[in-house]
N, C-alpha and C positions, 0 to 999 in steps of 0.2 A: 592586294598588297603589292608594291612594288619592289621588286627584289634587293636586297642588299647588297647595298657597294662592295661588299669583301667577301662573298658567298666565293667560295672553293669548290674544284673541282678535283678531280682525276683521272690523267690518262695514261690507257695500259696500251703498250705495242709491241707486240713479235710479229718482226716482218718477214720475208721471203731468205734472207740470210740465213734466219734459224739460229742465231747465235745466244738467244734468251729472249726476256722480256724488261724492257724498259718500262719506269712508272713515273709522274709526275705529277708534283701536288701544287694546283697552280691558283693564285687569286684571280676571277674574271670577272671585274665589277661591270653592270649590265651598262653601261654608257662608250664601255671601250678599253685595251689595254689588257695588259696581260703580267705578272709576277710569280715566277716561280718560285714555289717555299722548298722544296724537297723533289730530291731524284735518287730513284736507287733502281741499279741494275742487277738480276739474276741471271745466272748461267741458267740454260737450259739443262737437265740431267742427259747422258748422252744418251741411253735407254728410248728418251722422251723425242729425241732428236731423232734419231733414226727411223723410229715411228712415222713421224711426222712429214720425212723425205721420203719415205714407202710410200704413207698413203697420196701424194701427190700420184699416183700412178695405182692402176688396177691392180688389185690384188687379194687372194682368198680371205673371205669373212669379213671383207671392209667395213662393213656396216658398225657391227657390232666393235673391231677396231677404234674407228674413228669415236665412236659415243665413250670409248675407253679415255681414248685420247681426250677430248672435252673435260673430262673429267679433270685428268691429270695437270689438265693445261688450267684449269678453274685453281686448281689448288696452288700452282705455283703463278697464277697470279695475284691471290690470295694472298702469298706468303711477301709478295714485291709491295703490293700495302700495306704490308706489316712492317716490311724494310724501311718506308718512309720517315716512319719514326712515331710520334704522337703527334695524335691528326686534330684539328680543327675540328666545326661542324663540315661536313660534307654534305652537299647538296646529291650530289652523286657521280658515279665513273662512268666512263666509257672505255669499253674493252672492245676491243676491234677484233681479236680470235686469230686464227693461224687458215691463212687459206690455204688449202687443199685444191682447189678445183674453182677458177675464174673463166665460165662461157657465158662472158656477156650476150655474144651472138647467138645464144641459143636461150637466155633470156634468163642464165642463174650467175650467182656467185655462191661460194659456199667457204664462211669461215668455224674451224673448230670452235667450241669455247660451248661448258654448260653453264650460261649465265646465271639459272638460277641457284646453281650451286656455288657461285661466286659472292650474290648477294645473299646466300646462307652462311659461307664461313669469314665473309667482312662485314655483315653488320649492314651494309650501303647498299644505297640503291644503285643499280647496274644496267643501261642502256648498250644495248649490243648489237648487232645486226647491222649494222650501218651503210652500209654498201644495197643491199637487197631494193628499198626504195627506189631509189634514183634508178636500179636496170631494170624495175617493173614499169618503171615511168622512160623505157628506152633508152635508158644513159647506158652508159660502161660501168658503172660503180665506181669509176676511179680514173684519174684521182682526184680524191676526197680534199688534200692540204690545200690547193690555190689560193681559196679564201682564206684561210687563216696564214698561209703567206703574203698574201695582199694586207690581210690588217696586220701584220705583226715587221714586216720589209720593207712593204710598196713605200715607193716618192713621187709626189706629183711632180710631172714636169721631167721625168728620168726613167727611162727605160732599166728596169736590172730586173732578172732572171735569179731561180731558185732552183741547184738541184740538190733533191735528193739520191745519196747513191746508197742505195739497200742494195736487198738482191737484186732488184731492178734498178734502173734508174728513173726517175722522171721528173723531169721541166715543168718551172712555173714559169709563164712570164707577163709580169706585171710593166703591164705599160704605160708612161708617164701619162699619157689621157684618161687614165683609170680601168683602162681594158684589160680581163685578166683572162690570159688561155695558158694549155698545161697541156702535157700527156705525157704517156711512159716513153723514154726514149730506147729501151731494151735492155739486154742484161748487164747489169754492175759487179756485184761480188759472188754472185748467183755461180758464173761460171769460172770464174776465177778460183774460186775457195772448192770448187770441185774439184776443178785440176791440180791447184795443192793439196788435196786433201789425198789424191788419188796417187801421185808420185813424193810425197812430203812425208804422208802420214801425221800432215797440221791439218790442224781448222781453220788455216787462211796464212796465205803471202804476206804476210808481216812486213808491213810498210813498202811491199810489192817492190823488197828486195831480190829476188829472185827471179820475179820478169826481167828488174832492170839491166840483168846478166846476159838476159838473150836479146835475139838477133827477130826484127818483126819478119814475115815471110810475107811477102807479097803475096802470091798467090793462093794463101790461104785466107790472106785478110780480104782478098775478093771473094771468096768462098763464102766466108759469112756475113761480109755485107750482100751477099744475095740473095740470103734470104727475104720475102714475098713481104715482113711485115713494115718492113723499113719503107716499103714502098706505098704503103698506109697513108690515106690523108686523116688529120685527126676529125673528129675524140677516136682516139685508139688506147688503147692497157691492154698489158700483157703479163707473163706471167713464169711460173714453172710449167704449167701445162706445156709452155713450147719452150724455153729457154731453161734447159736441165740436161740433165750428164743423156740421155737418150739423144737428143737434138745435139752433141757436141758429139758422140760416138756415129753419128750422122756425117761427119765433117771430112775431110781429104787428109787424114792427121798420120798418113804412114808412112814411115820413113822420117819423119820430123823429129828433129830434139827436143826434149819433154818442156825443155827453161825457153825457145823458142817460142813454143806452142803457147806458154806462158805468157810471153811477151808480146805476140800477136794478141790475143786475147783483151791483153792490156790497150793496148792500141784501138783494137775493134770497139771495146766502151768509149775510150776517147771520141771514135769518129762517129759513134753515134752520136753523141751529146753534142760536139761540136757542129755535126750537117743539122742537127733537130734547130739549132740556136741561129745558125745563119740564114736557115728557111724561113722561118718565123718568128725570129724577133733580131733581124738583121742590126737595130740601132741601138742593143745590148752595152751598156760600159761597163756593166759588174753583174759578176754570177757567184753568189753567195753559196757553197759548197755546206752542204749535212750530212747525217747519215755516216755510216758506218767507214764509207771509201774516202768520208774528208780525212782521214790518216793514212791513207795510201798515196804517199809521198813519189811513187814512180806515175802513176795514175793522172795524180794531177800534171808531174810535169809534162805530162804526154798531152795533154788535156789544155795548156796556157799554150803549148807548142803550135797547137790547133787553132785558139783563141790569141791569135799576138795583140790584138786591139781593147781585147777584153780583161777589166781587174779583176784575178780571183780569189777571194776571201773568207777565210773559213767563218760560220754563222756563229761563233763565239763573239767573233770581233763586231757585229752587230746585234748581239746581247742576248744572245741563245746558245747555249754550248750544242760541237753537233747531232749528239749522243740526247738531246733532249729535245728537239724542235719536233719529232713526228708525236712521240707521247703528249708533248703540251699539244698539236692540233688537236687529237681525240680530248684530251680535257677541254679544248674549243669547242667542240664539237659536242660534249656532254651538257654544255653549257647552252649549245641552241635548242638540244633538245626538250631542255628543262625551259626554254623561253620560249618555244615553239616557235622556233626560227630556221630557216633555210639551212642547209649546211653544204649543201650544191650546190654549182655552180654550171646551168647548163650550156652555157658556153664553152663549158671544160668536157663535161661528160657526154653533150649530149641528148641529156634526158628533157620530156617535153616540156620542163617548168622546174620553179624552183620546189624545195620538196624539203618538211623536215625529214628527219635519217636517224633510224632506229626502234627499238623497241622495249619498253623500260621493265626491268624484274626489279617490283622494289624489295627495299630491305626486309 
């Protein structure tokens, strides 16, 4: 039987920010296109959080930890399907989990999440694991969205560019001849919301008021563009394993003014983003901003500052609010699984072929 035009999906996403779990309930009829019905966001509990930034990092009893964690993490995204409201038929979710620990080059990715306890207290069927395929098949794992930014962005004939700014950042670029390449361009709110969190006592710079105060320092903005991965030809993705409060406690940061250090920071995402887009995909006219940092209003001005030739517009104004574009790619992405369709893209990742992505706990 061929699938039905209005068959629904779900997708769940906490990403490297940590800020919660995003959910979204999207129609993906099998010919193309996409329609979001419902989006609801959960805070993370702080208990949950803190967990979750430890086990990024060795620590006693992890084991047993982490499978706690899963747990917990099932449950509140259990609860973010519940938040959606009254749900259609569901074909089923995809829940992408909380990595912990991305060595592609050692040939693992590891995200929390016990799926089958997720498809125990929703009822639905639960594809997880998504990443894991594509680095047994040699890829990076990630990133995963290109494709489902090529179908939901791409223009023939028009080069534009897609970033995501989570904890990380990373670049799609869709090029008007249909060629579509991506990779992480390095930390976004990841180190940012550290450093506020560290001298704030916030969970993040608040429209990255508080950079815009300080003064960038040169010579520490060399500092961190020196680090080894910027110098990376792609597929490359990265992560907390090297971009976290240990790797910033690494940095030439004494003597410096705390709002300074802030505003260097601010800067150093910008030049990432900005060197990744003039290397490759130099003929750029718009870069459609998501994710969490399209509201960090100093960020991007630092960001178009870099980009003077380039339009920058947040993914609402092309028909995805920013706050919903990575949870609708995993309900994309639930959607190939269930059609047994590629969901990588090895020209992005890397990996030796295309490869469906996942592994299904049904209801």
């Amino acid at each position: 039987m061929s699938p039905v035009a209005t068959e629904a999906f779900i997708g769940l996403m906490s990403g490297t920010s940590l800020d919660g779990v995003d959910a979204v309930l999207a129609e993906l009829p099998a010919g193309g296109g996409l329609r979001v019905l419902a989006h609801a966001h959960l805070d993370f509990p702080g208990a949950l959080r803190a967990e979750l930034l430890a086990l990024n990092h060795s620590g006693p009893d992890e084991l047993h930890r982490a499978a706690m964690a899963g747990q917990e993490l099932a449950r509140c995204y259990a609860a973010a399907i519940q938040a959606l409201g009254p749900l259609p038929p569901v074909r089923a979710v995809a829940a992408h989990g909380q990595t912990v620990r991305h060595r592609p080059e050692w040939g693992y990715t590891l995200q929390l999440l016990n799926p089958a306890l997720l498809a125990e207290l929703s009822g639905l069927n639960v594809v997880a694991d998504l990443r894991s395929r594509d680095v047994a098949a040699g890829g990076q794992g990630a990133p995963l969205v290109p494709a489902f930014h090529r179908a939901v962005f791409g223009k023939a004939g028009v080069d534009i560019a897609v970033l995501n700014l989570g904890g990380m950042g990373n670049l799609s670029f869709l090029h008007g001849d249909g060629r579509t390449l991506g990779f992480d361009t390095g930390p976004a709110n990841a180190l940012l919301d550290a450093w506020a969190a560290h001298h704030l006592d916030l969970p993040f710079d608040d429209g990255g008021g508080w950079a815009s105060g300080g003064t960038v320092q040169p010579a520490l903005l060399r500092a961190f563009q020196a680090e080894p991965y910027f110098a990376l030809p792609p597929p490359r993705s990265t992560g907390r394993d090297l971009f976290d409060w240990p790797w910033l406690q690494r940095q030439p940061l004494a003597g410096i003014d705390p709002r300074d250090v802030q505003a260097t920071l601010s800067e150093f995402t910008a030049w990432s983003v900005a060197d990744a887009l003039k290397r490759h995909q130099p003929g750029a006219v718009e870069l459609i901003v998501c994710g969490g940092g399209a509201f960090n209003a100093d960020l991007l001005r630092r960001l178009q500052a870099r980009l003077p030739g380039v339009v920058l517009v947040g993914s609402g104004d092309r028909g995805l609010p920013p706050m919903q574009v990575e949870a609708a790619a995993f309900a994309w992405l639930a959607a190939a699984f269930v059609r047994q369709q590629p969901g990588n893209l090895p020209g992005v990742t890397g990996a030796r072929g295309p490869r469906v992505l996942g592994a299904m706990y049904p209801a």
